[in-house]
PQR file with spaces between the fields and no chain letter, atoms N, CA, C, O and H, PARSE charges and radii, in Angstrom:
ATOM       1  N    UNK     1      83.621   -6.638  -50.051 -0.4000 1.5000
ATOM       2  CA   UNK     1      83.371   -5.247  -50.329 -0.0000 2.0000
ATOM       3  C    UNK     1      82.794   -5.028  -51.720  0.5500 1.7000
ATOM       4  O    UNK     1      82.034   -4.069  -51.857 -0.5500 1.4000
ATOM       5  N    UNK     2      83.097   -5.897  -52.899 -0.4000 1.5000
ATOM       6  CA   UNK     2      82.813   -5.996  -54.060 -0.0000 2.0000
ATOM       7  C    UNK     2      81.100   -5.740  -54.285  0.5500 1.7000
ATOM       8  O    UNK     2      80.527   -5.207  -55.235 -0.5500 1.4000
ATOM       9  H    UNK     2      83.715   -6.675  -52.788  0.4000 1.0000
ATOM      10  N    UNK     3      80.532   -6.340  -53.019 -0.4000 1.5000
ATOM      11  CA   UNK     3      78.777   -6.537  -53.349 -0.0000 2.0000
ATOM      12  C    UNK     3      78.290   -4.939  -53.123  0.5500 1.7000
ATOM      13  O    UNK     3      77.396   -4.247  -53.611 -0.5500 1.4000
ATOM      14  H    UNK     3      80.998   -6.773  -52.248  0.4000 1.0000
ATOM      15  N    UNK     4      79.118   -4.768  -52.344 -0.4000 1.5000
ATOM      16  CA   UNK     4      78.208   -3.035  -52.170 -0.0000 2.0000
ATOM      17  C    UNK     4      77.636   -1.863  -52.864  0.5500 1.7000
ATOM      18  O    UNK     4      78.410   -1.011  -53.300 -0.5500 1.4000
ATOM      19  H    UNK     4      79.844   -5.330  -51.947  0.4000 1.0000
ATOM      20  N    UNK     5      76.521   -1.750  -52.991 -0.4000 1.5000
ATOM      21  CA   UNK     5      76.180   -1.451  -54.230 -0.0000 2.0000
ATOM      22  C    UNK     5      75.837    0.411  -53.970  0.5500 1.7000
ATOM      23  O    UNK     5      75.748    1.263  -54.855 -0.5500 1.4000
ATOM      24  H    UNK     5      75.893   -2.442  -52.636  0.4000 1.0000
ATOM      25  N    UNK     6      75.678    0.636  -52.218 -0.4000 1.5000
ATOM      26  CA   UNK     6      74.898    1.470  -52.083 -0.0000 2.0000
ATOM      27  C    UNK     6      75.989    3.113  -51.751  0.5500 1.7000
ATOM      28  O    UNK     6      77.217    3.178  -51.808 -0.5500 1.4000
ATOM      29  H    UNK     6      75.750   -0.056  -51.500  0.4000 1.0000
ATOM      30  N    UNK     7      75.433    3.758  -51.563 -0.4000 1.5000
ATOM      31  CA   UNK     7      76.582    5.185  -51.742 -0.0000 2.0000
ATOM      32  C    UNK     7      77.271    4.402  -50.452  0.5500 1.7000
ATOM      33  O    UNK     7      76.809    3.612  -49.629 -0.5500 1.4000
ATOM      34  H    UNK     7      74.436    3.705  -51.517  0.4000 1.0000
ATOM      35  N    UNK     8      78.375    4.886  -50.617 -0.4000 1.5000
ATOM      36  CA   UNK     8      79.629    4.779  -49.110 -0.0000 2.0000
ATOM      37  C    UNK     8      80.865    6.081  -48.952  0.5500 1.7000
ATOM      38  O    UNK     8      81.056    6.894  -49.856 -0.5500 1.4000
ATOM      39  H    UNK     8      78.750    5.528  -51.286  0.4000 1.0000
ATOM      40  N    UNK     9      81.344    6.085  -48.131 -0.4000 1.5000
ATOM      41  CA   UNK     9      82.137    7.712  -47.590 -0.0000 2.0000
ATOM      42  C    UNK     9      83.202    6.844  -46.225  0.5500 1.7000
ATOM      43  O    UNK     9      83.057    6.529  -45.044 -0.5500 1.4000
ATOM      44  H    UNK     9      81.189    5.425  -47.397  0.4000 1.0000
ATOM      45  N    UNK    10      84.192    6.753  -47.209 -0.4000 1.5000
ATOM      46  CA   UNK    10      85.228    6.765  -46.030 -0.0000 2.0000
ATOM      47  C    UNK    10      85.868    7.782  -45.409  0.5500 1.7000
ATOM      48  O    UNK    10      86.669    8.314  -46.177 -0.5500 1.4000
ATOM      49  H    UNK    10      84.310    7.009  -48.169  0.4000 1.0000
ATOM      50  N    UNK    11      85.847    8.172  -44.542 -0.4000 1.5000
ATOM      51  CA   UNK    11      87.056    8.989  -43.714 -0.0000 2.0000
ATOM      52  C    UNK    11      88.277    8.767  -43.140  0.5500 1.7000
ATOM      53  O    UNK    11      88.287    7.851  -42.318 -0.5500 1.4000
ATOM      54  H    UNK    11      85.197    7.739  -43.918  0.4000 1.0000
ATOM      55  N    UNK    12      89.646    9.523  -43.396 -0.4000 1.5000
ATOM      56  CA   UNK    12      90.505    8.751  -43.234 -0.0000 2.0000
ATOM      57  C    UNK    12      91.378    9.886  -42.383  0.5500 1.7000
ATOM      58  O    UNK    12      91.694   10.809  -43.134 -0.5500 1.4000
ATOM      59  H    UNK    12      89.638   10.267  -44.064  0.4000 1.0000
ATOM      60  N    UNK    13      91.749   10.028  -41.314 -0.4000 1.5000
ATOM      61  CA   UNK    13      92.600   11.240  -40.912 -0.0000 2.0000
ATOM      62  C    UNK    13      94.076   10.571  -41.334  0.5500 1.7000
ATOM      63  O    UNK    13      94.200    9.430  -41.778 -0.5500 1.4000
ATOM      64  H    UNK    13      91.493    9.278  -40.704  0.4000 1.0000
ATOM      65  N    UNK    14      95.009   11.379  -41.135 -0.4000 1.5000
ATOM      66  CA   UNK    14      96.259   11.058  -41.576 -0.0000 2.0000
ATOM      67  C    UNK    14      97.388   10.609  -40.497  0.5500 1.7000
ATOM      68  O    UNK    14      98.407    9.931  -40.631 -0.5500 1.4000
ATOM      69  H    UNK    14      94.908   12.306  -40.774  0.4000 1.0000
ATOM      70  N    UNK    15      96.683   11.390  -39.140 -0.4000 1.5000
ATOM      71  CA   UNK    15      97.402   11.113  -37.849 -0.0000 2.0000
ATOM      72  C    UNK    15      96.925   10.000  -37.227  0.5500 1.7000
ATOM      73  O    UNK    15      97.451    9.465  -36.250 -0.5500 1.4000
ATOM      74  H    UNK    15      95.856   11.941  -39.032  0.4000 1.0000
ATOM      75  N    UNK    16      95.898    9.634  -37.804 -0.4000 1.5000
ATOM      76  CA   UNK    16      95.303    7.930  -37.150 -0.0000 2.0000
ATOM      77  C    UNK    16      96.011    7.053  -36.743  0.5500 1.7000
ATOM      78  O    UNK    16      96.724    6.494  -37.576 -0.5500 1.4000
ATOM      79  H    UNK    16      95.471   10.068  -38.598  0.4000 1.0000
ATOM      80  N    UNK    17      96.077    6.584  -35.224 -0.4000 1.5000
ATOM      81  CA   UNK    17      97.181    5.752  -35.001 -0.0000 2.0000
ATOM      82  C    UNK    17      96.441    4.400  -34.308  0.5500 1.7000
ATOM      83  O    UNK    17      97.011    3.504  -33.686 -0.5500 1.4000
ATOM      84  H    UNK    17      95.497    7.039  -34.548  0.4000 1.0000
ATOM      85  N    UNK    18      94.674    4.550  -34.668 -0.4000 1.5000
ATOM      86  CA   UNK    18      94.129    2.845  -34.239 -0.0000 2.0000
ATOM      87  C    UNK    18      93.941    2.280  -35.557  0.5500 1.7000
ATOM      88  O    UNK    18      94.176    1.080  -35.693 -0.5500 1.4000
ATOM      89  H    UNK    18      94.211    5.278  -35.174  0.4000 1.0000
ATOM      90  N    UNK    19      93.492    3.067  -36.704 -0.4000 1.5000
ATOM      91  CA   UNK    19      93.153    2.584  -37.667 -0.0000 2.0000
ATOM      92  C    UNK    19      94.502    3.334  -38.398  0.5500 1.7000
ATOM      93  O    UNK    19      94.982    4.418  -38.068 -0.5500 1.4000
ATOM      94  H    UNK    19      93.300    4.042  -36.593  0.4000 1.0000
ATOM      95  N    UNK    20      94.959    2.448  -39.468 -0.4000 1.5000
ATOM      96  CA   UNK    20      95.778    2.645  -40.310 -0.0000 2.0000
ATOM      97  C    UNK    20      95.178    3.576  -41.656  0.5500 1.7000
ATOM      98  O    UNK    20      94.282    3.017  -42.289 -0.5500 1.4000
ATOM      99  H    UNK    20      94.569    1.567  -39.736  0.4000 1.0000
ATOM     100  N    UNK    21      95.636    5.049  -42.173 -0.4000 1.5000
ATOM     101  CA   UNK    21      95.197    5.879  -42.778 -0.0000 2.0000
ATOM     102  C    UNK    21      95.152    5.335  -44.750  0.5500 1.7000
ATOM     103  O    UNK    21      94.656    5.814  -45.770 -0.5500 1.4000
ATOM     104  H    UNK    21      96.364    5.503  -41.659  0.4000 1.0000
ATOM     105  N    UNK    22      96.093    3.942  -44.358 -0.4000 1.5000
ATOM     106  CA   UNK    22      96.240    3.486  -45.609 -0.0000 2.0000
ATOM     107  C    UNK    22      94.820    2.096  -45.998  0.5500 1.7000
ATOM     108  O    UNK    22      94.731    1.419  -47.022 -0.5500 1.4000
ATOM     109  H    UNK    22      96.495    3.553  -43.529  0.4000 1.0000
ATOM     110  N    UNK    23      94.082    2.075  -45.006 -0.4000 1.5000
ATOM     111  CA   UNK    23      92.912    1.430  -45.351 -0.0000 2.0000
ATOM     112  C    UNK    23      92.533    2.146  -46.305  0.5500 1.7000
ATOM     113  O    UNK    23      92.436    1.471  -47.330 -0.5500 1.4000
ATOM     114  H    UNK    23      94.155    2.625  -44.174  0.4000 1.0000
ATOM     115  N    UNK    24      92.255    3.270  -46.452 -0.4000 1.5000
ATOM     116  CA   UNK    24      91.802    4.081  -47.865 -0.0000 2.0000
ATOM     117  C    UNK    24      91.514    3.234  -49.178  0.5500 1.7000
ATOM     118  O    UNK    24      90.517    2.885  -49.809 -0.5500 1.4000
ATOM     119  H    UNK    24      92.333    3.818  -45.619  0.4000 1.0000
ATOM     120  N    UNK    25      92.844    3.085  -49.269 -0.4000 1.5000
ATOM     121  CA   UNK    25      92.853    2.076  -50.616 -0.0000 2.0000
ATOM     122  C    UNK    25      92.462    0.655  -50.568  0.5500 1.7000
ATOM     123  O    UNK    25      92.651   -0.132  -51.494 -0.5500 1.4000
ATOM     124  H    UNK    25      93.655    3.369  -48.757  0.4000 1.0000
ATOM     125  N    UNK    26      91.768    0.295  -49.158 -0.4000 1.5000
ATOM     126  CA   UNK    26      91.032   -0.938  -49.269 -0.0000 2.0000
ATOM     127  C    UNK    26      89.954   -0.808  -49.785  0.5500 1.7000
ATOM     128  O    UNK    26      89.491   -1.456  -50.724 -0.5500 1.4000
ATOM     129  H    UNK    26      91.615    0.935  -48.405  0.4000 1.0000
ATOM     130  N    UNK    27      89.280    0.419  -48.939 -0.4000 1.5000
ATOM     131  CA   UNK    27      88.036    0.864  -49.486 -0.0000 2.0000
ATOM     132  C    UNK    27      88.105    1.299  -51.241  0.5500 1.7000
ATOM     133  O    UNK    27      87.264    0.817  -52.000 -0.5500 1.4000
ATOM     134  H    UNK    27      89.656    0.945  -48.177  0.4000 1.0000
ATOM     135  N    UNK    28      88.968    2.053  -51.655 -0.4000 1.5000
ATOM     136  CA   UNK    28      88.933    2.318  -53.108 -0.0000 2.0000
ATOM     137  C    UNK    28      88.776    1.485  -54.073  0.5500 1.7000
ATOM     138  O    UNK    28      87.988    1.675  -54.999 -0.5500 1.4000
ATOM     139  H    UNK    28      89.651    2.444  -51.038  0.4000 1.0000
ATOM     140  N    UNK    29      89.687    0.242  -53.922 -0.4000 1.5000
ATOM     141  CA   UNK    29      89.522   -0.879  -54.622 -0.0000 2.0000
ATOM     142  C    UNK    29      88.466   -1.834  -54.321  0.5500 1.7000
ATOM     143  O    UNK    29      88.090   -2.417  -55.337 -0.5500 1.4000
ATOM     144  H    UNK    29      90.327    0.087  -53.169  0.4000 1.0000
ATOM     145  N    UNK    30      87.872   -2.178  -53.267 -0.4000 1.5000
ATOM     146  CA   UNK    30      86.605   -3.349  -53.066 -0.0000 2.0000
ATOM     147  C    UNK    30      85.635   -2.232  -53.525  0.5500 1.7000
ATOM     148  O    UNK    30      85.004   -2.550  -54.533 -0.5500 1.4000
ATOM     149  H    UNK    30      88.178   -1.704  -52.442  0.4000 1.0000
ATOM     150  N    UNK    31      85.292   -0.682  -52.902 -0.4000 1.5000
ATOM     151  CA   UNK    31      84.461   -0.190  -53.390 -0.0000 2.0000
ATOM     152  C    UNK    31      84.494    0.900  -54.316  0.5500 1.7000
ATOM     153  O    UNK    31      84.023    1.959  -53.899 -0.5500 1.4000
ATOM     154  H    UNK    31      85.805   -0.424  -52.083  0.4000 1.0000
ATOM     155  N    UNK    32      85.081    0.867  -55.829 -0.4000 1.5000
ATOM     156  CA   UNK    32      85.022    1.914  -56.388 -0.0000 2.0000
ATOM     157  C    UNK    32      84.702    2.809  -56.654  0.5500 1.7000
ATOM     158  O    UNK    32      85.420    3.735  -57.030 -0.5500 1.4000
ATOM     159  H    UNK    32      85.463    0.008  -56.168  0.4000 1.0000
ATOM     160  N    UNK    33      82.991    2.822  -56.494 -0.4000 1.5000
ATOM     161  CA   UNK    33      82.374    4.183  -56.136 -0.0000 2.0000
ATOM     162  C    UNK    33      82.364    4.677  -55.144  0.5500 1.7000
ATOM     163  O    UNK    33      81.720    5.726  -55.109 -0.5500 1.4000
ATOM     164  H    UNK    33      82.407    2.070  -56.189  0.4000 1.0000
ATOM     165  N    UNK    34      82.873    4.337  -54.164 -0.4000 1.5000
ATOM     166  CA   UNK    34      83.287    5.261  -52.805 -0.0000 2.0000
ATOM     167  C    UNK    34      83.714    6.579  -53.069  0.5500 1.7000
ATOM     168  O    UNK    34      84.148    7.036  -54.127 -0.5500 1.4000
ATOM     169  H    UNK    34      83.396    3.486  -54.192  0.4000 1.0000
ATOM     170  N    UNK    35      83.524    7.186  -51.879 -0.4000 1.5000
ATOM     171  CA   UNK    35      83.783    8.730  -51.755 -0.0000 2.0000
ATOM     172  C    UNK    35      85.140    8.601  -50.739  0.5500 1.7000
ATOM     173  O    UNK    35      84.930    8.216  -49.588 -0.5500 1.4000
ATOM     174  H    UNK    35      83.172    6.815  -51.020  0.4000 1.0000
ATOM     175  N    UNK    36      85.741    8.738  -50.918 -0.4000 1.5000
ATOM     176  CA   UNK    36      87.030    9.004  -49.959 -0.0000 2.0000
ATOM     177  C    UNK    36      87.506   10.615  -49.854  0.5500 1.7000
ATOM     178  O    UNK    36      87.581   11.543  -50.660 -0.5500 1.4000
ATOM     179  H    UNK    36      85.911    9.051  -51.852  0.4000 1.0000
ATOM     180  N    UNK    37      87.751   10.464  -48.605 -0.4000 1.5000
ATOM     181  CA   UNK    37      88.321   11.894  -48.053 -0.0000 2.0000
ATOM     182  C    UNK    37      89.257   11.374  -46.724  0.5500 1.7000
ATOM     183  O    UNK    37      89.116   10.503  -45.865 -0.5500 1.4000
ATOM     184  H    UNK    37      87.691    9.711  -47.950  0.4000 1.0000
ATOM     185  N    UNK    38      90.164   12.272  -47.001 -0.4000 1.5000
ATOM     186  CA   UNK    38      91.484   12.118  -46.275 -0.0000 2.0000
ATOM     187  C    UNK    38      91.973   13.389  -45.479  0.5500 1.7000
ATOM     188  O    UNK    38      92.374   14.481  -45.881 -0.5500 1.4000
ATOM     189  H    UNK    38      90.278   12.979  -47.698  0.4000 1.0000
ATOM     190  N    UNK    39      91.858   13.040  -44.620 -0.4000 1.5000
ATOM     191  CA   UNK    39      92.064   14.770  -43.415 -0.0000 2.0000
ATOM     192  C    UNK    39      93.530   14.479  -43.152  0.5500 1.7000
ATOM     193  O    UNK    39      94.021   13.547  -42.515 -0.5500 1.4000
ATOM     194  H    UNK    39      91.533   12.153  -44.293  0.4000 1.0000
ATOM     195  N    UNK    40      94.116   15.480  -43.781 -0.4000 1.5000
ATOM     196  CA   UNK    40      95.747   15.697  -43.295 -0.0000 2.0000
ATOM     197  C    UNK    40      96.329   15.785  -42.334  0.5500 1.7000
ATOM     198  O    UNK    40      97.502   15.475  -42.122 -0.5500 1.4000
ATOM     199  H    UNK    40      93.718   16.237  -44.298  0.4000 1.0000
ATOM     200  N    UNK    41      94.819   16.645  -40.970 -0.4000 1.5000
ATOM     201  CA   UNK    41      95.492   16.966  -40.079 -0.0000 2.0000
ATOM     202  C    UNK    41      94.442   16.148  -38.733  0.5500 1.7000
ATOM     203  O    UNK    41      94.262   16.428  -37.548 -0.5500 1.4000
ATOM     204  H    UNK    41      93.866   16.896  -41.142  0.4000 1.0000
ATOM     205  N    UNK    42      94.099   15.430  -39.324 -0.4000 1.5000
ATOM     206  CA   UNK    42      93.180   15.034  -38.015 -0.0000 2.0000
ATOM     207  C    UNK    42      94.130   13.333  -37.792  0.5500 1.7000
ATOM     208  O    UNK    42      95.071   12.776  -38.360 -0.5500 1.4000
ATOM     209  H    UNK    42      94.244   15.203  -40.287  0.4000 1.0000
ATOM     210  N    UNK    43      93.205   13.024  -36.635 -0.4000 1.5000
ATOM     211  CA   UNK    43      93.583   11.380  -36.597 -0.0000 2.0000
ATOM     212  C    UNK    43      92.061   10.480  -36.618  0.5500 1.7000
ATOM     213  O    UNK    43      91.114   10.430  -37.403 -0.5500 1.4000
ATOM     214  H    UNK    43      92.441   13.476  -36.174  0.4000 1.0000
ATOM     215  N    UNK    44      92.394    9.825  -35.323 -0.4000 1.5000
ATOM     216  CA   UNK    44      91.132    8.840  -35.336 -0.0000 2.0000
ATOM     217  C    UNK    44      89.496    9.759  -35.815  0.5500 1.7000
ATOM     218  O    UNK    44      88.638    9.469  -36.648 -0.5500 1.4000
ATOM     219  H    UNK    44      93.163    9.866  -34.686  0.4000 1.0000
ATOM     220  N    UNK    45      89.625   10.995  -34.790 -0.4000 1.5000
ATOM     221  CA   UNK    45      88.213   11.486  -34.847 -0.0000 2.0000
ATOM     222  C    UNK    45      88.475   12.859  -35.543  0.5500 1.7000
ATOM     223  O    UNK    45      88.665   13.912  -34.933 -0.5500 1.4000
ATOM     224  H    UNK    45      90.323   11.231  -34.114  0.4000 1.0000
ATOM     225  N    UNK    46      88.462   12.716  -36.856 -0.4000 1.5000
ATOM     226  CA   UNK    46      88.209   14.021  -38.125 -0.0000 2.0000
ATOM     227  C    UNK    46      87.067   14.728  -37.489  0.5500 1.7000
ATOM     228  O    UNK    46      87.088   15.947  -37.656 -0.5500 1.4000
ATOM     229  H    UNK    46      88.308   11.861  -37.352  0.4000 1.0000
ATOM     230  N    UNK    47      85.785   14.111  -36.600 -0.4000 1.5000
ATOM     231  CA   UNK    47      84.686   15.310  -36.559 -0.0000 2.0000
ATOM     232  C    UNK    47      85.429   16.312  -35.247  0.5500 1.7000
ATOM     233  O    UNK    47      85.132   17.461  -34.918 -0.5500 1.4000
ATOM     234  H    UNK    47      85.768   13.121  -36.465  0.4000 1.0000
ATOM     235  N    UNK    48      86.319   15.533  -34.764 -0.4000 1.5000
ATOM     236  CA   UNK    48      86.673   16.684  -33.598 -0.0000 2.0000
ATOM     237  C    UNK    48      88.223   17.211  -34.224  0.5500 1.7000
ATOM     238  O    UNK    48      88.856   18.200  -33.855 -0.5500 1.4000
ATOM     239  H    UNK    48      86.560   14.600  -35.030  0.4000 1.0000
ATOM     240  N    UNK    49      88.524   16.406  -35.080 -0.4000 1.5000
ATOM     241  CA   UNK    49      90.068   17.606  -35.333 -0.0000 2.0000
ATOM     242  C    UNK    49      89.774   18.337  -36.547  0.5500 1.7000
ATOM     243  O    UNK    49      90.689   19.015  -37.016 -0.5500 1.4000
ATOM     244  H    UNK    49      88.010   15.603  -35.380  0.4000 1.0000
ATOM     245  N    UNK    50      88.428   18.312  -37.256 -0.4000 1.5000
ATOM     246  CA   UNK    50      88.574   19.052  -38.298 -0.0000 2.0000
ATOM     247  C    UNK    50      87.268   19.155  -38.151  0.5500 1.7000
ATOM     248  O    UNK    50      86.773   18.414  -39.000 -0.5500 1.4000
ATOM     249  H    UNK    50      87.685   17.761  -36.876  0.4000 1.0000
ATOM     250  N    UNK    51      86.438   19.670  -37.537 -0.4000 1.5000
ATOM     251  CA   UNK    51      84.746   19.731  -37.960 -0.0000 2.0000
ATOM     252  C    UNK    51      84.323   20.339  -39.023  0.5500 1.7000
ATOM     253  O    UNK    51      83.253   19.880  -39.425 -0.5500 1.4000
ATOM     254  H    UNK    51      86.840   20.273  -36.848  0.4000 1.0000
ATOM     255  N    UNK    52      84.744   21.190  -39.631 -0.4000 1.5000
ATOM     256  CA   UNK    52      84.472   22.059  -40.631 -0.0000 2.0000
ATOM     257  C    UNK    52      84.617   21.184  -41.883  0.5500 1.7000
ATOM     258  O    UNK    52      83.624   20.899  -42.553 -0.5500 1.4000
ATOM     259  H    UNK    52      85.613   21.563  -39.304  0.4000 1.0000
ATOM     260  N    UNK    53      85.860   20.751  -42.206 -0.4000 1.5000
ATOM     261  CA   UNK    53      85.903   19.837  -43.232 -0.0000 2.0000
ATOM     262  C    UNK    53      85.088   18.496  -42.909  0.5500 1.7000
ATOM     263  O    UNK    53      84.716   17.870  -43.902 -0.5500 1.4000
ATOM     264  H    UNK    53      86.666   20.983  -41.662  0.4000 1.0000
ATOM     265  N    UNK    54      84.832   18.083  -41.923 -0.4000 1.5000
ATOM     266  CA   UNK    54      84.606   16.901  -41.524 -0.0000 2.0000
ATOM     267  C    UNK    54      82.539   17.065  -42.145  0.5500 1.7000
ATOM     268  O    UNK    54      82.006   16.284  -42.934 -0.5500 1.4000
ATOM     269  H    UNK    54      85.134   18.591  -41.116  0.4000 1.0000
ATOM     270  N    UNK    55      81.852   18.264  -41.478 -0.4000 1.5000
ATOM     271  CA   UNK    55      80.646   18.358  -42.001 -0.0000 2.0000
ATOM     272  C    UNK    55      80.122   18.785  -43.213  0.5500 1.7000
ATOM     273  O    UNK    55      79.047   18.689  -43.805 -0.5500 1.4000
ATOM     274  H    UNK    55      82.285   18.898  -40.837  0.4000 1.0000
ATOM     275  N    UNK    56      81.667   19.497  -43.480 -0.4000 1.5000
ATOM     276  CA   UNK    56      81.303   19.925  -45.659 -0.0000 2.0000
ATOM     277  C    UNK    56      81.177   18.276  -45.974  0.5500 1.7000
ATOM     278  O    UNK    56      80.188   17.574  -46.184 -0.5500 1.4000
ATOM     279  H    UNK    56      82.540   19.575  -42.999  0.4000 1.0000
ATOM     280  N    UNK    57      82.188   18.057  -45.932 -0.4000 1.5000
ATOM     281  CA   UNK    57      82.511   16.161  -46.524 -0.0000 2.0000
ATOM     282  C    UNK    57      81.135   15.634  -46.669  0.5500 1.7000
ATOM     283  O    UNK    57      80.497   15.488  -47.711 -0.5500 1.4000
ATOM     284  H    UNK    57      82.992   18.626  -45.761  0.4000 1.0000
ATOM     285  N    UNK    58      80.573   15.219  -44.723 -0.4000 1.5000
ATOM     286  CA   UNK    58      79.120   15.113  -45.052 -0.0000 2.0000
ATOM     287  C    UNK    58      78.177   15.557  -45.621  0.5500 1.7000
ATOM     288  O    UNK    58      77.344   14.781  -46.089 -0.5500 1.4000
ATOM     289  H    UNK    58      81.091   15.338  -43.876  0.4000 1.0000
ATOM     290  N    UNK    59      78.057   16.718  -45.727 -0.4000 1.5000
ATOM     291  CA   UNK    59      76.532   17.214  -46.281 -0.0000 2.0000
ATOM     292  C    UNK    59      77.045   17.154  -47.652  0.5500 1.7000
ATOM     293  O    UNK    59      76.151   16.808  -48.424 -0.5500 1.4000
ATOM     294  H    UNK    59      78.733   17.349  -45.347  0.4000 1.0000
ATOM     295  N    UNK    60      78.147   17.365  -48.215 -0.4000 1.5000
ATOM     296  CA   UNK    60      78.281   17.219  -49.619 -0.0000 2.0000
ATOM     297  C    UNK    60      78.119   15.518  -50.101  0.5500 1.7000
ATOM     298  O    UNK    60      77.781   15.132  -51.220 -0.5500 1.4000
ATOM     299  H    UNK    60      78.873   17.646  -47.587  0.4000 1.0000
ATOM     300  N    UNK    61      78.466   14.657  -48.911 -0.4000 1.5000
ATOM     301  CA   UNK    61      77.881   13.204  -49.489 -0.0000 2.0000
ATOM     302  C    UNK    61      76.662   12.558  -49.560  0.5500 1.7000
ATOM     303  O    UNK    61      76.176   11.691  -50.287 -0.5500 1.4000
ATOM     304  H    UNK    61      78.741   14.970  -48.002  0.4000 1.0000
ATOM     305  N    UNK    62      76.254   13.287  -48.502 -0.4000 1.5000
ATOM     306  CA   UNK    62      74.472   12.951  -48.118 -0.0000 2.0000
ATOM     307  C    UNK    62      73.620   13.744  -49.423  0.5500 1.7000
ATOM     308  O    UNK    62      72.642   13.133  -49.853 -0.5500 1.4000
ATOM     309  H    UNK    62      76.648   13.992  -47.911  0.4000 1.0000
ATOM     310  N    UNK    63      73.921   14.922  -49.985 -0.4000 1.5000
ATOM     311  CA   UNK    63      73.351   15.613  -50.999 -0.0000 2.0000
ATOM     312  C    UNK    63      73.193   14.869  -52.174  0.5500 1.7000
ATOM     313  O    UNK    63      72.149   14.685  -52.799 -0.5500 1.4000
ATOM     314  H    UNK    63      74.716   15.419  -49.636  0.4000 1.0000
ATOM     315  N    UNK    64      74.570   14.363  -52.478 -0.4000 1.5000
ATOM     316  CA   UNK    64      75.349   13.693  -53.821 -0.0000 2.0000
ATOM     317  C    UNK    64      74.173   12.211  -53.490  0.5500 1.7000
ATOM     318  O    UNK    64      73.428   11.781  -54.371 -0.5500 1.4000
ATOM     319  H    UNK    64      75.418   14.511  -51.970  0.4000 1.0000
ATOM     320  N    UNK    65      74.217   11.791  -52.483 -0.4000 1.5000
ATOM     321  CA   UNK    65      73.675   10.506  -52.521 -0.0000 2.0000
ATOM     322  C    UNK    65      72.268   10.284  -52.199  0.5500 1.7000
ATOM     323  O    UNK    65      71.940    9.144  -51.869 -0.5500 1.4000
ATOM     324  H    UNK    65      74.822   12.140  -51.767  0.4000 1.0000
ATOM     325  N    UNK    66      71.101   11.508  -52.264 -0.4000 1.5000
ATOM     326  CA   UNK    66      70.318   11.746  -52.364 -0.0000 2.0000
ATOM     327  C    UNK    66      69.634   11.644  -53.248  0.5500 1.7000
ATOM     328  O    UNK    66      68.471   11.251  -53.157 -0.5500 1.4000
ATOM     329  H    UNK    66      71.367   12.434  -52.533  0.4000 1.0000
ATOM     330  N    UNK    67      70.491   12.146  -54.853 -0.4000 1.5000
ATOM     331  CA   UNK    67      70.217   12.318  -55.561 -0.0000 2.0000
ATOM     332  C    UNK    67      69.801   10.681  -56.400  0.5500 1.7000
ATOM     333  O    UNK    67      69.345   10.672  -57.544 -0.5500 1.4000
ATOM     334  H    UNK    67      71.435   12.465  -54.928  0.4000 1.0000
């Protein structure tokens, strides 16, 4: 994860029960400039339990990493 140089955006719901919500901090530490976001109330699929937060998240990362 260390080599990655290019923008990255994890999503993490909190009710996730295939993926563990504590990968987070895998991603934080191999990739420090990561964007992490953590949905409190979603699980596996944040775009269907939270769309609203789920497409701010995006367009605010795609903008940021545009730049």
């Amino acid at each position: 994860l260390h080599r990655i140089t290019m923008p990255a955006l994890g999503m993490y719901g909190k009710k996730d029960i295939i993926v563990n919500p504590k990968q987070r901090f895998v991603l934080e530490k191999g990739v420090p400039h990561a964007q992490i976001d953590y949905f409190e109330d979603a699980g596996h699929f944040p775009m269907l339990d939270s769309p609203d937060h789920f497409l701010s998240s995006l367009e605010q990362f795609l903008k940021n990493s545009a730049t």
